[in-house]
C-alpha positions as CSV (number, residue, x, y, z in Angstrom):
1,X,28.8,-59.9,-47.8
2,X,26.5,-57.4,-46.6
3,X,26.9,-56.0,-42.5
4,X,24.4,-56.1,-40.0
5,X,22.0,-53.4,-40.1
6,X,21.2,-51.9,-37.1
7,X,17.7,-50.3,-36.1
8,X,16.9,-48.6,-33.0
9,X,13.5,-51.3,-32.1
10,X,12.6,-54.4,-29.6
11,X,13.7,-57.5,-29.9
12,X,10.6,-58.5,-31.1
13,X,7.3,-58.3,-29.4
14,X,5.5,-61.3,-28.3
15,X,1.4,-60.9,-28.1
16,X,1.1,-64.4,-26.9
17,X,2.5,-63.7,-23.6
18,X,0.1,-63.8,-20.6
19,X,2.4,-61.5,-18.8
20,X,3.9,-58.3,-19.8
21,X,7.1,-57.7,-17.0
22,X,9.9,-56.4,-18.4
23,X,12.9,-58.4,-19.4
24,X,15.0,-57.6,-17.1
25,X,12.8,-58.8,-14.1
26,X,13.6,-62.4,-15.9
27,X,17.0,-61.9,-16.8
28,X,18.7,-60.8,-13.7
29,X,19.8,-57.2,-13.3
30,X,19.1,-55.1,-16.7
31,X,22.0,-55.5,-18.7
32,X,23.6,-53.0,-21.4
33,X,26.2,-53.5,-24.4
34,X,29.6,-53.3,-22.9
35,X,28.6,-54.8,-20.0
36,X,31.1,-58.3,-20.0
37,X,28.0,-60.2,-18.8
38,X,26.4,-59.4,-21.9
39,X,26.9,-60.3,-25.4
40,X,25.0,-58.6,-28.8
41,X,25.0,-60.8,-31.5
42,X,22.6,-61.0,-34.6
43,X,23.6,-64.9,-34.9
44,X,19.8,-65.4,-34.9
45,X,19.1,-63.2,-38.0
46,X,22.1,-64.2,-39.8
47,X,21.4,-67.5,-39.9
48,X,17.3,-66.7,-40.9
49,X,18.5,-64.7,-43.9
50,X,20.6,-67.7,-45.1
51,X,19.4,-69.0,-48.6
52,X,18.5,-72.7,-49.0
53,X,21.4,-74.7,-49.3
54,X,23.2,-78.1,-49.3
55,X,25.1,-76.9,-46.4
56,X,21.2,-77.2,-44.8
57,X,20.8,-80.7,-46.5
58,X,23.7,-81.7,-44.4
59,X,22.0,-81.0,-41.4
60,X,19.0,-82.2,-42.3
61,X,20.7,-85.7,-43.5
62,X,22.5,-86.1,-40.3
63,X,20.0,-84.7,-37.5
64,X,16.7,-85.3,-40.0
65,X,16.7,-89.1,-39.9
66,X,16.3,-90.4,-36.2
67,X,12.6,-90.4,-37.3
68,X,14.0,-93.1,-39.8
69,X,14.9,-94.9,-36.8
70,X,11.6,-94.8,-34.9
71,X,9.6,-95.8,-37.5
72,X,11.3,-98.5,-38.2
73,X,11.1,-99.6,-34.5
74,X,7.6,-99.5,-33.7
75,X,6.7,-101.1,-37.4
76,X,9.1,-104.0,-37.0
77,X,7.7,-104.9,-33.5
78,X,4.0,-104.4,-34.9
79,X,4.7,-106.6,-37.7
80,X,6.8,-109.0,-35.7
81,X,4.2,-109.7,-32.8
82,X,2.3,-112.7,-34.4
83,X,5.6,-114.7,-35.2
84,X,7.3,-113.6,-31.6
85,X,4.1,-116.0,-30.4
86,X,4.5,-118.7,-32.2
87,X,6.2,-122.0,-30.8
88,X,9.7,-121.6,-31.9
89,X,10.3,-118.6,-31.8
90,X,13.0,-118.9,-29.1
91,X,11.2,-116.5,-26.9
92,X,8.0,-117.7,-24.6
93,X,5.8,-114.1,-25.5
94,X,2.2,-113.8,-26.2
95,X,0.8,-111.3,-29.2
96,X,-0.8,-109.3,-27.2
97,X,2.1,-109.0,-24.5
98,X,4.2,-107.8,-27.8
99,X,1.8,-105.4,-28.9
100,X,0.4,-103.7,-25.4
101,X,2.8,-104.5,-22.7
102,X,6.2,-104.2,-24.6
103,X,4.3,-101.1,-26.6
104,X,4.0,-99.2,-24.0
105,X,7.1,-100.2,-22.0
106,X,8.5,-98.7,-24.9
107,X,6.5,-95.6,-25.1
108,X,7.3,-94.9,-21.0
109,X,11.2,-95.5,-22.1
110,X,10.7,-92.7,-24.3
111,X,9.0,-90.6,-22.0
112,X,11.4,-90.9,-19.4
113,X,14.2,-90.5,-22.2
114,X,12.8,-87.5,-23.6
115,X,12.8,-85.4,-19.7
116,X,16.5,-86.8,-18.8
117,X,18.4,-86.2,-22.5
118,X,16.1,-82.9,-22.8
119,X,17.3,-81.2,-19.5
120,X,21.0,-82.6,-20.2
121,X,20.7,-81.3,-24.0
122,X,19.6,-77.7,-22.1
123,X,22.2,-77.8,-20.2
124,X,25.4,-79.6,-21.9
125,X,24.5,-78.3,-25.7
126,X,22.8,-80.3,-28.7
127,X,25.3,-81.9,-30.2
128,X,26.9,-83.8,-27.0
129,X,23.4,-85.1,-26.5
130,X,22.0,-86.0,-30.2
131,X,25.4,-88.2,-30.4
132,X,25.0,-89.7,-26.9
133,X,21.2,-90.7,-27.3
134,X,21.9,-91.8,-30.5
135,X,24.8,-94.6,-28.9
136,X,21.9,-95.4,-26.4
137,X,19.8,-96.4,-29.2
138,X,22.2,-98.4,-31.1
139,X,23.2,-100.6,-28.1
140,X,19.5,-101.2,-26.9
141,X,18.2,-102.3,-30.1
142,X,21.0,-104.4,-30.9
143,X,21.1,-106.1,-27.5
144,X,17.2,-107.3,-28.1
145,X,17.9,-109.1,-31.1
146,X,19.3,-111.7,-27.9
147,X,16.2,-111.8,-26.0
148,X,15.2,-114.7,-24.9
149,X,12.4,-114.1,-22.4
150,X,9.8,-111.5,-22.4
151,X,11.7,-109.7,-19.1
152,X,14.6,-109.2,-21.3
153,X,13.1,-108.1,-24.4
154,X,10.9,-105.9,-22.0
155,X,14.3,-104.4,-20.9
156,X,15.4,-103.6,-24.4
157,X,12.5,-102.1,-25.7
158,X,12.4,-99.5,-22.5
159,X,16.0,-98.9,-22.9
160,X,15.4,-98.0,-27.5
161,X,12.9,-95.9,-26.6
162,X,14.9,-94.3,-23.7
163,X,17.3,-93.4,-26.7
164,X,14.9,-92.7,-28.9
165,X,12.8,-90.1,-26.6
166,X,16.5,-88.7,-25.8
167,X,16.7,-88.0,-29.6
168,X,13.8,-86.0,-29.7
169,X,14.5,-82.9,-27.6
170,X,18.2,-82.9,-29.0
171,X,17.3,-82.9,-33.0
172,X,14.3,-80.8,-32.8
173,X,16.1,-78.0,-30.9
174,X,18.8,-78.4,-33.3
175,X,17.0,-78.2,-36.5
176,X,14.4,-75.1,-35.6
177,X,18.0,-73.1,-34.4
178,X,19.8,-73.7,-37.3
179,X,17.1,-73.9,-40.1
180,X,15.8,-70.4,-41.9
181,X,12.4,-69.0,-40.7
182,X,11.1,-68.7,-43.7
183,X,11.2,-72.6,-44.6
184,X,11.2,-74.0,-40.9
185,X,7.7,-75.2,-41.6
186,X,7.9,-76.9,-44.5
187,X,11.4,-79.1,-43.2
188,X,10.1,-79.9,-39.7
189,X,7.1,-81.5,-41.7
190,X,9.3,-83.3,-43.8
191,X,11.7,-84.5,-41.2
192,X,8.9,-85.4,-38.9
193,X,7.4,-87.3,-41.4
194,X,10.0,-89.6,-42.4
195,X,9.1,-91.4,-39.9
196,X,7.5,-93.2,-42.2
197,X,10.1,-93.7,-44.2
198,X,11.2,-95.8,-41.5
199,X,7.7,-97.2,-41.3
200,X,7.9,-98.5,-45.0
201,X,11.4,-100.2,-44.7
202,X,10.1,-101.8,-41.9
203,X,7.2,-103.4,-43.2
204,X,9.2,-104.1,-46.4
205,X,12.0,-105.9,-44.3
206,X,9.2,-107.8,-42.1
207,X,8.0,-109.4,-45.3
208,X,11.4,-111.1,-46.1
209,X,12.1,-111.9,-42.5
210,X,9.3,-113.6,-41.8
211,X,9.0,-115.6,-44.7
212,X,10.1,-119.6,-43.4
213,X,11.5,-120.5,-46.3
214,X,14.4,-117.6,-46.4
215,X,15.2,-117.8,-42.2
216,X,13.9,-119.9,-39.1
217,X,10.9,-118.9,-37.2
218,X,14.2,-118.0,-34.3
219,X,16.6,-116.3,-36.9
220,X,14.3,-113.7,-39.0
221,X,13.1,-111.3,-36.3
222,X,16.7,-111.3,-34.5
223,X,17.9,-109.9,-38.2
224,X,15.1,-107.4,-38.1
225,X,16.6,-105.4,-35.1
226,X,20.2,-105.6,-36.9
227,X,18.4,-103.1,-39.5
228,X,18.3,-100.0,-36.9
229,X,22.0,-101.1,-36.3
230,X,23.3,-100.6,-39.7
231,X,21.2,-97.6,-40.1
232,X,21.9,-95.8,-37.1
233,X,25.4,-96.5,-37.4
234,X,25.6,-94.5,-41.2
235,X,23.6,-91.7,-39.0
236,X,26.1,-91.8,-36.7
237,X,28.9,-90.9,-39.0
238,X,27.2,-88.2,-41.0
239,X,26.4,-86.6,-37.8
240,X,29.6,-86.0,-36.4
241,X,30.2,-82.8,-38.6
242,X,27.2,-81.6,-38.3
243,X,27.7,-78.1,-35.9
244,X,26.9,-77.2,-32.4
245,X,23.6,-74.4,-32.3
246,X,25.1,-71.2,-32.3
247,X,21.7,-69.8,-30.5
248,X,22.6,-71.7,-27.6
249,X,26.3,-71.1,-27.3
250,X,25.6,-67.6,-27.1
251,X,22.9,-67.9,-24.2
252,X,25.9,-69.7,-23.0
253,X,28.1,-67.2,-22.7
254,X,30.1,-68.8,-25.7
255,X,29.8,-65.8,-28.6
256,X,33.0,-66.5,-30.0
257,X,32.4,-69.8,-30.8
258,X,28.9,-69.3,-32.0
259,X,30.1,-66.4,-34.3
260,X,32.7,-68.5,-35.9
261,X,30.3,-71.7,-36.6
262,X,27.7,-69.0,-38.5
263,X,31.0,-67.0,-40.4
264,X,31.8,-70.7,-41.5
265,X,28.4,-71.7,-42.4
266,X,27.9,-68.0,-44.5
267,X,31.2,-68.7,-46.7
268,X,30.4,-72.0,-47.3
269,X,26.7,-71.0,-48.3
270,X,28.1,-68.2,-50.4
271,X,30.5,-70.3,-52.1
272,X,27.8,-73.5,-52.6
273,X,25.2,-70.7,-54.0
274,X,27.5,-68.8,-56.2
275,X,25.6,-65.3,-55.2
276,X,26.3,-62.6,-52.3
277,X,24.1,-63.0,-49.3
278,X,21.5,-60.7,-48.4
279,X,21.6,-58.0,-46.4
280,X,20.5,-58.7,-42.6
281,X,17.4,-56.2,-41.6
282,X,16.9,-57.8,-38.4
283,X,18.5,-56.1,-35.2
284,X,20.8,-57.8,-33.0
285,X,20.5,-58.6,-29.5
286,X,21.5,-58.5,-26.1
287,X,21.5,-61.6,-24.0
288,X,22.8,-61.5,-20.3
289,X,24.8,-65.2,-19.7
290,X,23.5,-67.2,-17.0
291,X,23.6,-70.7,-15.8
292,X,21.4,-73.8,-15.7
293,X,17.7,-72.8,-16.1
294,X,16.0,-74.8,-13.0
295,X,12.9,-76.9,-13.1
296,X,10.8,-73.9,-11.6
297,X,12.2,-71.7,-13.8
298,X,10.9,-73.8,-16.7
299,X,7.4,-74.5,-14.6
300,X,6.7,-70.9,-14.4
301,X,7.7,-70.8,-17.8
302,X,5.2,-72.8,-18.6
303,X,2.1,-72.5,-16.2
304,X,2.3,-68.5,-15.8
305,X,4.1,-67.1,-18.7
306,X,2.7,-69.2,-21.6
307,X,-0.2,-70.8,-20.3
308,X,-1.9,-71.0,-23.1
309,X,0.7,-72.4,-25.0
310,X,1.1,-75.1,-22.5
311,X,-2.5,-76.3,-23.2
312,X,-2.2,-76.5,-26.8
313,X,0.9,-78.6,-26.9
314,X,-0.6,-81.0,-24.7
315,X,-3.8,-81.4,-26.5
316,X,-2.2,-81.7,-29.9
317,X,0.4,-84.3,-28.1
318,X,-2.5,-86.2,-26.5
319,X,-4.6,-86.2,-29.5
320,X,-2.1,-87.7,-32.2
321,X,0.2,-89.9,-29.8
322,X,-2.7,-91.9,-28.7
323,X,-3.9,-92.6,-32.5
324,X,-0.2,-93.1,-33.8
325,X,0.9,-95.2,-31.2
326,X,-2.4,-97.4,-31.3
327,X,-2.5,-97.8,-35.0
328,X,1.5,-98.4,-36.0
329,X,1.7,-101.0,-32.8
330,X,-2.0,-102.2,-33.3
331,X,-2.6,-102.5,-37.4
332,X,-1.1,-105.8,-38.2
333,X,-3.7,-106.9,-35.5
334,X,-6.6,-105.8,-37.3
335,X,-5.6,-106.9,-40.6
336,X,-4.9,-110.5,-39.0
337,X,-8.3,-111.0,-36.4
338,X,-10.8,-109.3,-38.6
339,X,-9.8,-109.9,-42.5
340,X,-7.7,-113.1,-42.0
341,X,-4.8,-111.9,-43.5
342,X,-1.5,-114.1,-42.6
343,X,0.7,-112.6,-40.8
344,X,3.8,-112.4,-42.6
345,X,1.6,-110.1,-45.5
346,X,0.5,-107.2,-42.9
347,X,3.7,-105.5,-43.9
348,X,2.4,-105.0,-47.1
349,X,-0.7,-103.5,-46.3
350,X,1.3,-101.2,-43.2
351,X,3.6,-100.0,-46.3
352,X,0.7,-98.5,-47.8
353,X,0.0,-96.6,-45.1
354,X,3.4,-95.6,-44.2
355,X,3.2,-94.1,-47.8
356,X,-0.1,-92.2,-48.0
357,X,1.9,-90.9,-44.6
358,X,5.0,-89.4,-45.4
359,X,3.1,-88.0,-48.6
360,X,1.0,-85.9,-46.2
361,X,3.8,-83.8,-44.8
362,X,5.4,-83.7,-48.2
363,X,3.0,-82.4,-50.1
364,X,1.2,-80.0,-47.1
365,X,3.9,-79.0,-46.0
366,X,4.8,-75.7,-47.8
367,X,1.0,-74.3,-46.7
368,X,2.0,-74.5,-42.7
369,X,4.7,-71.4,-43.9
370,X,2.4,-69.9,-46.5
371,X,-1.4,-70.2,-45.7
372,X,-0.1,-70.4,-41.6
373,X,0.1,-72.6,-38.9
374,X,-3.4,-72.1,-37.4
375,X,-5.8,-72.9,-40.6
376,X,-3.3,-76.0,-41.4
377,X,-2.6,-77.6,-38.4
378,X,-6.6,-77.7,-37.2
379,X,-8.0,-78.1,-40.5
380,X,-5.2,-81.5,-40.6
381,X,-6.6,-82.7,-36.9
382,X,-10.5,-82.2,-37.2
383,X,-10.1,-83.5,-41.4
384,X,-8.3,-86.7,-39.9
385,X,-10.6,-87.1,-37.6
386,X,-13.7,-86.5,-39.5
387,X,-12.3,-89.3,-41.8
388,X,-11.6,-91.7,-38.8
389,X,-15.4,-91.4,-37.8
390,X,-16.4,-92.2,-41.3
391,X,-14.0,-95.2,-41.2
392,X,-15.6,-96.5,-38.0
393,X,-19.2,-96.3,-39.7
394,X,-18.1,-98.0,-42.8
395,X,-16.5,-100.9,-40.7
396,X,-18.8,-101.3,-38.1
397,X,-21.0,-102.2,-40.9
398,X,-19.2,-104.7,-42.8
399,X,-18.6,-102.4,-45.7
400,X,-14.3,-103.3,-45.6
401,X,-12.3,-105.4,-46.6
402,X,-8.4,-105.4,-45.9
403,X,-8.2,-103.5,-49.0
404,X,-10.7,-101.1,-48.2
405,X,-9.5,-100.4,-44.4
406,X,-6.0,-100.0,-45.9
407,X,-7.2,-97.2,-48.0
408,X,-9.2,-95.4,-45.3
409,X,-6.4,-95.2,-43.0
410,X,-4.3,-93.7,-46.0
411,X,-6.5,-91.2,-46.3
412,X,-7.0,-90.7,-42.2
413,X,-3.5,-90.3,-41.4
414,X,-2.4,-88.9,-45.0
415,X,-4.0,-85.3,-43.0
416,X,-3.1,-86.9,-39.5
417,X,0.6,-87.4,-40.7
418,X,1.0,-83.6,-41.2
419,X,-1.0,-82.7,-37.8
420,X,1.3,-84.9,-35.8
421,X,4.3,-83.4,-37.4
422,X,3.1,-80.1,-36.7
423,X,2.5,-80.7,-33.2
424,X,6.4,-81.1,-32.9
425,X,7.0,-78.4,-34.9
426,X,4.9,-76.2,-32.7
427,X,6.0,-76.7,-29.4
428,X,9.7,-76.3,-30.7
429,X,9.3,-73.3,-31.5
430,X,7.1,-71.5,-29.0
431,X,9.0,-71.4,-26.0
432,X,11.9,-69.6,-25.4
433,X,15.4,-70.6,-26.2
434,X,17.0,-71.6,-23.1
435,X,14.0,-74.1,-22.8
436,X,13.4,-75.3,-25.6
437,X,14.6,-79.2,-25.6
438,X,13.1,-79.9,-22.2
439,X,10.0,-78.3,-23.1
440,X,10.0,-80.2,-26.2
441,X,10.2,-83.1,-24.0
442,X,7.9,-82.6,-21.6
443,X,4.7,-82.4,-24.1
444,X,6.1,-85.4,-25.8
445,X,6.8,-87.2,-22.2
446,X,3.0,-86.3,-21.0
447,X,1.2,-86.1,-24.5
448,X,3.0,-89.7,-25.2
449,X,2.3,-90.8,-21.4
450,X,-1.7,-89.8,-21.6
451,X,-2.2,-91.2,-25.5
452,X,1.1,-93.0,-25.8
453,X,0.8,-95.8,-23.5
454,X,-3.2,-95.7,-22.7
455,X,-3.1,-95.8,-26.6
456,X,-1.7,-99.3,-27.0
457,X,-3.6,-100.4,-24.1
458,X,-6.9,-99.8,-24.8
459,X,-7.0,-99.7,-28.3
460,X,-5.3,-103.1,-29.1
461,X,-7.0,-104.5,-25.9
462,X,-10.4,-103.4,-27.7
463,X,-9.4,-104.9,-31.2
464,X,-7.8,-108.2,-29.5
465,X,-11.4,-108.7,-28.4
466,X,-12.3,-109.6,-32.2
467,X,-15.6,-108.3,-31.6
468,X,-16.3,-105.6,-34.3
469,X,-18.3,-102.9,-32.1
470,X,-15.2,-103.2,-29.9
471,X,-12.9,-102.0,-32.5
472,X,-14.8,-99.2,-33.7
473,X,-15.2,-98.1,-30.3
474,X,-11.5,-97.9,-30.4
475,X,-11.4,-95.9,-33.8
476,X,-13.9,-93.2,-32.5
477,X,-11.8,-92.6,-29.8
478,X,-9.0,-91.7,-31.9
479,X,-11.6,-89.4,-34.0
480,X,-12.6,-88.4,-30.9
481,X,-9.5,-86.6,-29.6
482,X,-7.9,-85.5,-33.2
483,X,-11.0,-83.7,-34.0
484,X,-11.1,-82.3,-30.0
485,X,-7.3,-81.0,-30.8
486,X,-7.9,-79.6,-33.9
487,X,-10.7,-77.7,-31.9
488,X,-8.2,-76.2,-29.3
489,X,-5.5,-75.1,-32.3
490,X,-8.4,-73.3,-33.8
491,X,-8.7,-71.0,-30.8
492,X,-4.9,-71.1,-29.2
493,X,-2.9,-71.4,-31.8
494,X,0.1,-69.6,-32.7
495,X,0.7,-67.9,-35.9
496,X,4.3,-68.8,-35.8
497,X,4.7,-68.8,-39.6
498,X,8.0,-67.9,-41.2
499,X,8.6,-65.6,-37.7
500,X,12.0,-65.7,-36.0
501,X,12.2,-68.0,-32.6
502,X,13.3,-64.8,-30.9
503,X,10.2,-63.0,-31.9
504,X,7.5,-65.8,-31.0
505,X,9.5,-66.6,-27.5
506,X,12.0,-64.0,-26.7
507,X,15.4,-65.8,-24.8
508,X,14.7,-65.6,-20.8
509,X,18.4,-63.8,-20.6
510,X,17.3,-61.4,-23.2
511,X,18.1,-58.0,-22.1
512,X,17.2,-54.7,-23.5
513,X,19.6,-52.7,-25.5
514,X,20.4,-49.2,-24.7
515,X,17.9,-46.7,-26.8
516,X,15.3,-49.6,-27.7
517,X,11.8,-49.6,-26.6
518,X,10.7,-52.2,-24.3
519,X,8.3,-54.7,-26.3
């Protein structure tokens, strides 16, 4: 196994930053080597350098799949609104209360689950939190297959999506620090995108558990929130060995233990590959330990450091939240009040679509590390978008059937799919280290908060109308602010492709080392 290589150079210069103050004005005092506040370490090199391996699939399998878990969620709930309404059911709840009231009680449980679990997960580590948000999850779905008034089941869905949100910052943090450079692209796609995964088995499992003839109208949709049970209890397991992020047990002052997790993880990825690992050309660096980062730490952060970072997340947030969130709580709705399809057959049409998603990140995904983040992630919002509008001319007049709309939205959110996972992907990875999880929640928590919940709102209140100009009021909309994000990632982006996280958003208790030129 090679050494380190060492090269007198920065840490890596950042030409996004709107300021240019030297590092030691945000670190404290300047630091050197040898000074017991400070550590060196290339953890963040060694583990770029790291060839693809199933010690990665690991990680993947076990932090990867929560999107599993939402998709299945807000599919099941979609698919489940017409029979929750009918006489029955055990429950006394409307359609459109399931599909716009609890809809966005469980969007604002997310918010609000994102901000809490993302400044613990900043705080306490990743792994404490994606096991903790995780249990949350488990607990709150399974309690709502008991709902038997719309307060309760209210109550439940904030309480999944409190979980749920909570997942976010901790699993996107912890993938982007422990996955390559090179390929971090291509897998935050992927992982993003099985949501729909999640999206499929729920409209598969909505099919049998609506049909009268297998379970009661009362029995089939308490069986559907078992599914996130089972499956977040297999998660559960696989993720109990999957390691703590080195990166932020060394800003921790924890270098010991970080070294050792990425000395295990290089033997066991020499020994899985059969071949000597390269040589690391990156130089290490010197970070100053130092406590909890504070909420104006992280506002200036934000407002004056990366300003224009800050607008882009939000408006590729904004833009894909509100057509998500209206279209996987609001489809089943359309196929039912426009095309008279019965309700326990939407989930055949929403598999489809869940499909045509998934395949989007899939088989983009290795052009948002080759041909770059900026050309992909704006041509994926404005093409989407430009799609959408179409879709609302064909439909506004009469030119669909249930078989044609189905197909158009395959082919909208096959380029919206990868957009939306990019937007993750981006804020993830452009802000620095020690903020990373609560910044990834705070554009989720106001992106999902501005789109999220005015999402289900207005678009299923429009499409609930059953008027058709209503509807495709609601779908230009959408166009509307996909294409108006792609727009804004034309001209702010960040060309963030297969660059370190150090590079693109040095650590706020970096610290130069001795001999290196300020970057």
């Amino acid at each position: 196994m090679s050494a380190p290589q060492h090269r007198t150079a920065g840490a890596g210069g950042d030409p996004d930053r709107s300021d240019r103050s030297d590092r030691s004005d945000r670190s404290g005092s300047p630091g050197r080597p040898g000074d017991p506040a400070v550590i060196e370490t290339d953890v963040p090199a060694r583990l770029d350098r790291l060839p693809w391996s199933p010690w990665h699939w690991r990680i993947l399998i076990g932090l990867g799949t929560v999107w599993i878990l939402d998709g299945l969620e807000v599919t099941i709930v979609g698919n489940l609104a017409a029979r929750l309404a009918e006489p029955g059911s055990g429950i006394a709840i409307s359609t459109a209360q399931v599909t716009t009231v609890a809809a966005a009680i469980y969007v604002a449980g997310a918010c609000c689950g994102a901000l809490f679990f993302g400044w613990l997960t900043d705080r306490l580590g990743r792994k404490k939190l994606f096991m903790l948000t995780l249990a949350v999850y488990l607990l709150a779905t399974g309690v709502t297959a008991l709902s038997w008034t719309p307060w309760f089941f209210f109550v439940c869905r904030f309480f999944t999506g409190f979980g749920i949100g909570g997942e976010y910052a901790a699993i996107n943090s912890a993938i982007d620090e422990l996955i390559p450079a090179r390929v971090r692209g291509r897998v935050d796609l992927i992982v993003n995108g099985s949501f729909w995964i999640g999206a499929a088995l729920g409209a598969f499992a909505s099919i049998a558990l609506l049909n009268t003839s297998l379970f009661a109208t009362d029995v089939g949709w308490r069986l559907a929130f078992g599914i996130g049970v089972v499956l977040g209890l297999v998660i559960l397991l696989v993720r109990r060995h999957v390691p703590e992020s080195p990166r932020w047990l060394f800003t921790h002052g924890k270098g010991e233990e970080a070294e050792a997790i990425v000395r295990d993880a290089e033997a066991i990825v020499e020994r899985e590959s059969g071949k000597p690992l390269p040589p690391v050309d990156e130089p290490p660096i010197a970070i100053r330990e130092r406590g909890p980062i504070g909420f104006v730490t992280i506002a200036r952060t934000l407002v004056s450091t990366y300003p224009r970072r800050t607008i882009l997340g939000l408006s590729l947030f904004i833009g894909q939240s509100f057509l998500y969130n209206s279209i996987t709580f609001g489809y089943a709705v359309i196929l039912t009040q426009f095309f008279d399809v019965p309700a326990g057959d939407t989930g055949y049409y929403f598999a489809v679509i869940a499909v045509g998603n998934f395949l989007g990140p899939v088989l983009l995904g290795h052009f948002f590390d080759s041909v770059g983040r900026k050309p992909m992630i704006a041509g994926s919002y404005i093409g989407s978008g430009v799609l959408l509008f179409g879709t609302a001319w064909l439909f506004q007049h009469g030119s669909l059937s249930a078989v044609g709309m189905t197909a158009c939205w395959t082919a909208v959110l096959f380029f919206a799919s990868a957009g939306a996972s990019a937007a993750y992907l981006t804020v993830s990875e452009i802000f620095p280290l020690e903020t990373r999880a609560l910044c990834i929640a705070f554009f989720y928590a106001v992106g999902t908060a501005a789109g999220g919940i005015s999402g289900p709102l207005l678009f299923n209140g429009l499409v609930s109308s059953g008027e058709v100009g209503d509807a495709t009021l609601a779908f230009c909309i959408g166009a509307a602010l996909m294409t108006a994000a792609g727009l804004v990632e034309a001209f702010l982006g960040v060309r963030a492709e297969r660059r370190s996280l150090e590079s693109l958003a040095a650590p706020l208790s970096q610290v130069e080392r001795a001999g290196a030129t300020p970057s």
